[in-house]
MIPA-354237 format. One record per atom (N, C-alpha, C, O): residue in one letter; atom name; x, y, z. Coordinates in pm, 1 decimal. Layout:
N
aa,at,east,north,up
A,CA,X,Y,Z
...
//
This chain:
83
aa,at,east,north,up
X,N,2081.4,-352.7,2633.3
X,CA,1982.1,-289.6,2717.4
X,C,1944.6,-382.4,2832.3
X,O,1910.2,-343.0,2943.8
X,N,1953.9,-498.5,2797.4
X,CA,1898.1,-598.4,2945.4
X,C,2011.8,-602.0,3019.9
X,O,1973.8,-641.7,3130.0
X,N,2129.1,-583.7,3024.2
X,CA,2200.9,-601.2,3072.2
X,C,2248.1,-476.0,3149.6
X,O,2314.9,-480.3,3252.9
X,N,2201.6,-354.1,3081.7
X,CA,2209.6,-207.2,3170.0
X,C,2045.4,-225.7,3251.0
X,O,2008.2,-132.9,3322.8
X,N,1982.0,-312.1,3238.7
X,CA,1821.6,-298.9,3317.7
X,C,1863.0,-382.7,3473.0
X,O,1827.9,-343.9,3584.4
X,N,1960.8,-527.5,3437.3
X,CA,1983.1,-597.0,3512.3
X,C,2051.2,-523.6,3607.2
X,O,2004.5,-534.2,3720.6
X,N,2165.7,-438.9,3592.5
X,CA,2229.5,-370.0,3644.0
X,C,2197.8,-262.7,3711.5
X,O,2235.5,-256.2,3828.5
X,N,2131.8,-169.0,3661.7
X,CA,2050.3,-49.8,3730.5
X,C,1927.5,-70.5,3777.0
X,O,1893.4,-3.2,3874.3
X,N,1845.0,-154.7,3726.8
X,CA,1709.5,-176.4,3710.7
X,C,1599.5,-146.5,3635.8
X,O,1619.9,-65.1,3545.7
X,N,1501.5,-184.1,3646.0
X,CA,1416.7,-160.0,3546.5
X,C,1372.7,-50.0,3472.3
X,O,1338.1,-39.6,3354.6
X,N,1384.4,64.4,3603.4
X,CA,1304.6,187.0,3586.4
X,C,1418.1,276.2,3538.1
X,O,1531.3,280.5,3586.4
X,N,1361.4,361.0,3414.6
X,CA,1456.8,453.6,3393.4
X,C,1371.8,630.1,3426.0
X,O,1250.9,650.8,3435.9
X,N,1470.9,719.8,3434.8
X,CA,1449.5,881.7,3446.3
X,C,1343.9,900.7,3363.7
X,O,1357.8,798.7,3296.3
X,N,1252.2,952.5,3319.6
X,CA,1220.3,1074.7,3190.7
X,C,1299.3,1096.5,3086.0
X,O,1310.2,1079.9,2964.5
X,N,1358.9,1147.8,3198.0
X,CA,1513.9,1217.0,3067.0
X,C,1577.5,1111.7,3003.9
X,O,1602.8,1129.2,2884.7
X,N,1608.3,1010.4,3052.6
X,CA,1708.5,897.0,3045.9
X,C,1614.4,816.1,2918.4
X,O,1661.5,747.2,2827.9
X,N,1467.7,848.4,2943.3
X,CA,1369.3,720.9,2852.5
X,C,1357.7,854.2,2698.8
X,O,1339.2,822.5,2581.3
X,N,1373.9,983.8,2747.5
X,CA,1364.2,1074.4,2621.5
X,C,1495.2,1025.0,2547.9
X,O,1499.0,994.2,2428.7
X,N,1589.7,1022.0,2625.3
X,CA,1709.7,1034.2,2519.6
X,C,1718.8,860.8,2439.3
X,O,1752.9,844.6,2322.1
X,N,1684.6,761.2,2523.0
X,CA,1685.3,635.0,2443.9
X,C,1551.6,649.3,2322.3
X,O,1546.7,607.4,2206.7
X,N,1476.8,706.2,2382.7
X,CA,1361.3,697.0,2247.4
X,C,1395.4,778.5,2128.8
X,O,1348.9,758.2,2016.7
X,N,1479.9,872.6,2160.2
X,CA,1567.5,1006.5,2045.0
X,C,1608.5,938.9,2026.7
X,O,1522.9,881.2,1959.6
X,N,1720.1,852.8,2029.0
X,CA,1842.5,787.3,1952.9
X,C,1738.7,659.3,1900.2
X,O,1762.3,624.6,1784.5
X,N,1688.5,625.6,1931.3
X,CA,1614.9,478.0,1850.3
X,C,1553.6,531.6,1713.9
X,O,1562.4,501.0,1595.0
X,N,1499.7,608.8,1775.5
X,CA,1396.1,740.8,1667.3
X,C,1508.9,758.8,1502.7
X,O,1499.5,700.3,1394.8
X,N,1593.3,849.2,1544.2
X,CA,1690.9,836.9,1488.4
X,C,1810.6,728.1,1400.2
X,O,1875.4,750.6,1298.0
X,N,1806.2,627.6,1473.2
X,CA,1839.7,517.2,1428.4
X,C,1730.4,517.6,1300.9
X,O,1751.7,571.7,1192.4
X,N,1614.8,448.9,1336.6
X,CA,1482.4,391.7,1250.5
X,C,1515.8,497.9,1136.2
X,O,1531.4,470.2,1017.3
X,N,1523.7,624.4,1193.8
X,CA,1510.7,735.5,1080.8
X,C,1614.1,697.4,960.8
X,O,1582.7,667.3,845.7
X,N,1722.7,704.5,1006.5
X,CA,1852.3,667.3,928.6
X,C,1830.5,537.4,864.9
X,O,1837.3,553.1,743.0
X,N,1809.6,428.5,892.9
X,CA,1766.3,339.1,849.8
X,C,1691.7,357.4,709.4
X,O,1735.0,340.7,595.4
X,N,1615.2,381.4,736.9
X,CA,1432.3,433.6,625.1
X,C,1507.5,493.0,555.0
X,O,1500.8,457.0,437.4
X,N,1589.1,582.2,579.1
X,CA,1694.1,684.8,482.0
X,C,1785.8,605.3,392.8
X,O,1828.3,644.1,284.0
X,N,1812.8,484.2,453.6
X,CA,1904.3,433.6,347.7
X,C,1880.6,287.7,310.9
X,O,1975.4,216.2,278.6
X,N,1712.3,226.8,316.7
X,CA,1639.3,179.7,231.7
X,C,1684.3,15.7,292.6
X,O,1717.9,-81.0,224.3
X,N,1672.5,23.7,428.5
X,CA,1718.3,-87.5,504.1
X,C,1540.4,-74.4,621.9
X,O,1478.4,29.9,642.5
X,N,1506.9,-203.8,671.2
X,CA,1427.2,-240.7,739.1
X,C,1463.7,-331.4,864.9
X,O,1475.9,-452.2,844.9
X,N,1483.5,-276.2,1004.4
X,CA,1573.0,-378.3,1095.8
X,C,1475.4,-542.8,1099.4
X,O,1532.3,-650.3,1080.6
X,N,1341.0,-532.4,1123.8
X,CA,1286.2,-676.7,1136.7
X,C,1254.1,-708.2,1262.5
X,O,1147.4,-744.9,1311.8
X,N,1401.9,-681.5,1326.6
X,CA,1419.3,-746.8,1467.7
X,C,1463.7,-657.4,1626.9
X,O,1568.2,-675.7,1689.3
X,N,1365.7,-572.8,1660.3
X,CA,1403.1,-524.2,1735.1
X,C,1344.8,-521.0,1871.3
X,O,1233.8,-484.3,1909.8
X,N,1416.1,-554.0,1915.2
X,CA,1414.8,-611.3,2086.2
X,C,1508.7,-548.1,2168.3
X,O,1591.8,-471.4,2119.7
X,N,1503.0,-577.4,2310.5
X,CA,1593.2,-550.9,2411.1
X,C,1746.2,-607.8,2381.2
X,O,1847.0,-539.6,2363.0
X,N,1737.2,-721.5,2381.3
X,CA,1872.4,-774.5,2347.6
X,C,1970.4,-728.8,2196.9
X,O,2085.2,-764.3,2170.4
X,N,1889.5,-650.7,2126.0
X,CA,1960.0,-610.3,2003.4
X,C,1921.8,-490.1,2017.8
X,O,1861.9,-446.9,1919.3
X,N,1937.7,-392.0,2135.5
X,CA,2005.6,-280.4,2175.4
X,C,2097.5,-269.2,2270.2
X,O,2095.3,-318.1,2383.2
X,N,2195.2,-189.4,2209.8
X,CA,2356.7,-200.1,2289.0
X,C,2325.6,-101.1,2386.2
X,O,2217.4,-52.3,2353.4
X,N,2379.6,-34.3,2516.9
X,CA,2383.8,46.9,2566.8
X,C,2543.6,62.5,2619.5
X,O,2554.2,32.6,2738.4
X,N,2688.2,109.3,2545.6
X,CA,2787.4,146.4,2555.9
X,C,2852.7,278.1,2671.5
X,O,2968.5,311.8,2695.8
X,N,2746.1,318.4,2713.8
X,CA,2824.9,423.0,2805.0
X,C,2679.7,470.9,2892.6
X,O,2560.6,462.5,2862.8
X,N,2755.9,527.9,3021.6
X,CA,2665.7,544.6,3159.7
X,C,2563.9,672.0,3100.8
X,O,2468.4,716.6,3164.4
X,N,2609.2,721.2,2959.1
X,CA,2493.5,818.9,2976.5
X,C,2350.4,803.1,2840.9
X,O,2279.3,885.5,2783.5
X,N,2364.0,645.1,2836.5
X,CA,2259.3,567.7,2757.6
X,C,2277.7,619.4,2610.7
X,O,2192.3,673.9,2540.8
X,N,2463.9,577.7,2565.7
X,CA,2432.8,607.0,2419.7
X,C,2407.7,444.8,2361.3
X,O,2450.0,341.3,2412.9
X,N,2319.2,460.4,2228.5
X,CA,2252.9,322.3,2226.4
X,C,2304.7,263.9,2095.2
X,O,2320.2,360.1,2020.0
X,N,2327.6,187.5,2052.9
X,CA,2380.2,110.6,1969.2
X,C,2292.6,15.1,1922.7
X,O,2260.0,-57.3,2016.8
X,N,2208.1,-36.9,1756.9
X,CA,2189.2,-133.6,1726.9
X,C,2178.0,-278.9,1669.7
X,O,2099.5,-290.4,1575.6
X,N,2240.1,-385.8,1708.8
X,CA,2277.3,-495.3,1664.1
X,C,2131.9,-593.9,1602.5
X,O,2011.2,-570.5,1594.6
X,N,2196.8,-680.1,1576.3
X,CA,2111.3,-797.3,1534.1
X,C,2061.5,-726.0,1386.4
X,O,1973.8,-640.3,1397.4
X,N,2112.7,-756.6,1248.2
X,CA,2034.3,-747.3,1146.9
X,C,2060.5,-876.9,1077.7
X,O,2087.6,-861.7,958.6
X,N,2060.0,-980.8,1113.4
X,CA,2079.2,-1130.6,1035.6
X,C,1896.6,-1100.0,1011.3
X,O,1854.0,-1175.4,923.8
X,N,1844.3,-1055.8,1039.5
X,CA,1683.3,-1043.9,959.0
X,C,1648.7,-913.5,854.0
X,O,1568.3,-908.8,760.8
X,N,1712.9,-842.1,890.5
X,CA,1714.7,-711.6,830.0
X,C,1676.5,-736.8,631.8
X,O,1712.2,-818.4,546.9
X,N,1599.4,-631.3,634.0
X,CA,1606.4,-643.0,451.4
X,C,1622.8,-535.8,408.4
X,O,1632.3,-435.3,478.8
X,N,1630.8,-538.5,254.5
X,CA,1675.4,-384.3,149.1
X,C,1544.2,-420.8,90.5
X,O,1515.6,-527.9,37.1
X,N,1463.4,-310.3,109.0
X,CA,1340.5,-300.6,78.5
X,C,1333.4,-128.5,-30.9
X,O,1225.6,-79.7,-65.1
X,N,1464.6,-68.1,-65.4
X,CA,1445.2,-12.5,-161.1
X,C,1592.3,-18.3,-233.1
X,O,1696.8,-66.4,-189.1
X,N,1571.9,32.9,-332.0
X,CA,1690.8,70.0,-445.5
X,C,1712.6,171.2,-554.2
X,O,1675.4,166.6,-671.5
X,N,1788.3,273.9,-483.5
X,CA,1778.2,412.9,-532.0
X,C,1850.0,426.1,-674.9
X,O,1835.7,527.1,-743.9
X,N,1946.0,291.7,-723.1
X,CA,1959.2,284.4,-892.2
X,C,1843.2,302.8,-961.9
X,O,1818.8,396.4,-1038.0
X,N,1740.3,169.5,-921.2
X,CA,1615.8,180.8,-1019.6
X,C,1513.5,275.8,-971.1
X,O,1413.5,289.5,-1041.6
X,N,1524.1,348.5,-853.2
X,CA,1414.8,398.9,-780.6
X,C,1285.2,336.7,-779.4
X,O,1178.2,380.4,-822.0
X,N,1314.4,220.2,-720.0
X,CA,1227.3,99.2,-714.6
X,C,1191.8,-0.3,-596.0
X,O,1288.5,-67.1,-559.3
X,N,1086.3,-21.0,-536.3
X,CA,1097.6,-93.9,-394.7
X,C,1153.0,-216.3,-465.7
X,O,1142.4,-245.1,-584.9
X,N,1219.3,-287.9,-360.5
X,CA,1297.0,-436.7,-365.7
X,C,1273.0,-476.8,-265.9
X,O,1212.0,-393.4,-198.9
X,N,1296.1,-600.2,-198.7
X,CA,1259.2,-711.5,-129.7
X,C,1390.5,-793.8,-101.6
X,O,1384.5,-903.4,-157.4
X,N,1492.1,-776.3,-40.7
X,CA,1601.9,-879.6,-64.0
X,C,1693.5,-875.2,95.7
X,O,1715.9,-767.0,149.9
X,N,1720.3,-952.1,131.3
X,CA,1775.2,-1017.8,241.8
X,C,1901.8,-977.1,248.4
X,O,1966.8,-950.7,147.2
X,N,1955.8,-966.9,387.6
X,CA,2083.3,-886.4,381.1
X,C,2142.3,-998.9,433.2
X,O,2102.0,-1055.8,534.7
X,N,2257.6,-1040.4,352.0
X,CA,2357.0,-1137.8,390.2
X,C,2440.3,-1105.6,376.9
X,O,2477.7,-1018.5,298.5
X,N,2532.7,-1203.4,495.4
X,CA,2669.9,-1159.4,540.0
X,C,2730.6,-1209.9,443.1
X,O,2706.2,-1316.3,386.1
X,N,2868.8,-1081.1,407.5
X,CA,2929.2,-1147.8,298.5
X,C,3101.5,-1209.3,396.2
X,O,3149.3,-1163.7,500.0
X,N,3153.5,-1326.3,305.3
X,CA,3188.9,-1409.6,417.3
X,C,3353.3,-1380.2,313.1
X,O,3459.4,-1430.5,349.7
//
Protein backbone atom coordinates (compact mmCIF):
# COMPACT_ATOMS: atom_id res chain seq x y z
CA UNK A 1 0.00 0.00 0.00
CA UNK A 2 2.83 2.66 0.57
CA UNK A 3 4.21 1.98 -2.33
CA UNK A 4 0.80 2.31 -4.51
CA UNK A 5 0.37 5.82 -2.15
CA UNK A 6 4.00 6.80 -3.22
CA UNK A 7 3.08 6.23 -6.66
CA UNK A 8 -0.40 7.62 -7.12
CA UNK A 9 -0.59 9.53 -4.02
CA UNK A 10 -2.11 9.84 -1.04
CA UNK A 11 -5.64 10.44 -1.84
CA UNK A 12 -7.77 7.72 -2.93
CA UNK A 13 -11.62 7.74 -4.88
CA UNK A 14 -14.64 6.75 -2.55
CA UNK A 15 -15.00 3.92 -4.56
CA UNK A 16 -11.37 2.98 -4.58
CA UNK A 17 -11.36 3.52 -0.33
CA UNK A 18 -14.94 1.29 -0.41
CA UNK A 19 -13.40 -1.46 -2.19
CA UNK A 20 -9.97 -1.52 0.00
CA UNK A 21 -12.08 -1.34 3.20
CA UNK A 22 -14.41 -4.49 1.60
CA UNK A 23 -11.49 -6.58 0.99
CA UNK A 24 -9.71 -5.79 4.45
CA UNK A 25 -13.22 -6.32 6.02
CA UNK A 26 -13.23 -9.55 4.49
CA UNK A 27 -9.83 -10.55 5.02
CA UNK A 28 -10.33 -9.84 9.12
CA UNK A 29 -13.61 -11.74 8.49
CA UNK A 30 -11.90 -14.86 7.13
CA UNK A 31 -9.36 -14.66 9.50
CA UNK A 32 -11.85 -14.70 12.81
CA UNK A 33 -13.34 -17.62 10.70
CA UNK A 34 -10.45 -19.64 10.93
CA UNK A 35 -9.33 -18.81 14.52
CA UNK A 36 -6.18 -16.76 13.49
CA UNK A 37 -5.55 -13.02 14.90
CA UNK A 38 -3.20 -10.80 12.39
CA UNK A 39 -1.52 -8.52 15.44
CA UNK A 40 0.12 -6.50 12.90
CA UNK A 41 -1.57 -4.47 10.64
CA UNK A 42 -0.20 -1.58 8.94
CA UNK A 43 0.42 -0.01 5.58
CA UNK A 44 3.44 -1.88 4.80
CA UNK A 45 1.76 -5.36 5.43
CA UNK A 46 -0.81 -4.56 2.82
CA UNK A 47 -0.02 -5.72 -0.69
CA UNK A 48 -1.75 -3.87 -3.42
CA UNK A 49 -1.12 -6.36 -6.69
CA UNK A 50 -3.12 -4.84 -9.46
CA UNK A 51 -4.31 -1.17 -10.77
CA UNK A 52 -7.74 -1.97 -9.59
CA UNK A 53 -6.68 -2.16 -5.66
CA UNK A 54 -6.88 -5.94 -5.19
CA UNK A 55 -5.27 -6.19 -1.66
CA UNK A 56 -3.24 -8.79 -0.31
CA UNK A 57 -2.11 -9.42 3.41
CA UNK A 58 1.42 -10.05 4.56
CA UNK A 59 3.34 -9.85 7.70
CA UNK A 60 2.01 -12.62 10.23
CA UNK A 61 5.51 -13.38 12.05
CA UNK A 62 3.08 -11.84 15.01
CA UNK A 63 -0.02 -13.42 14.18
CA UNK A 64 -1.63 -15.97 16.81
CA UNK A 65 -4.18 -19.10 16.97
CA UNK A 66 -6.33 -17.85 19.46
CA UNK A 67 -8.91 -20.71 18.89
CA UNK A 68 -9.15 -24.51 18.37
CA UNK A 69 -12.07 -26.08 16.85
CA UNK A 70 -10.74 -29.91 18.06
CA UNK A 71 -11.31 -28.88 21.68
CA UNK A 72 -13.71 -26.02 20.93
CA UNK A 73 -11.60 -24.10 23.12
CA UNK A 74 -9.86 -20.55 23.05
CA UNK A 75 -5.93 -21.08 22.80
CA UNK A 76 -3.21 -18.66 22.85
CA UNK A 77 -0.27 -19.89 20.67
CA UNK A 78 2.12 -18.24 18.25
CA UNK A 79 2.31 -19.00 14.71
CA UNK A 80 5.67 -20.21 13.67
CA UNK A 81 7.29 -20.75 10.64
CA UNK A 82 7.82 -24.21 10.06
CA UNK A 83 11.38 -24.44 8.56
Amino acid sequence: MIAYMAKFGPVLTELQTQTVAKQMYRAMDFLGDMGLCHRAICPSHVLVYHMDLHIKLTGFQSAIIYYTTKRDDIKYQPCLAIN
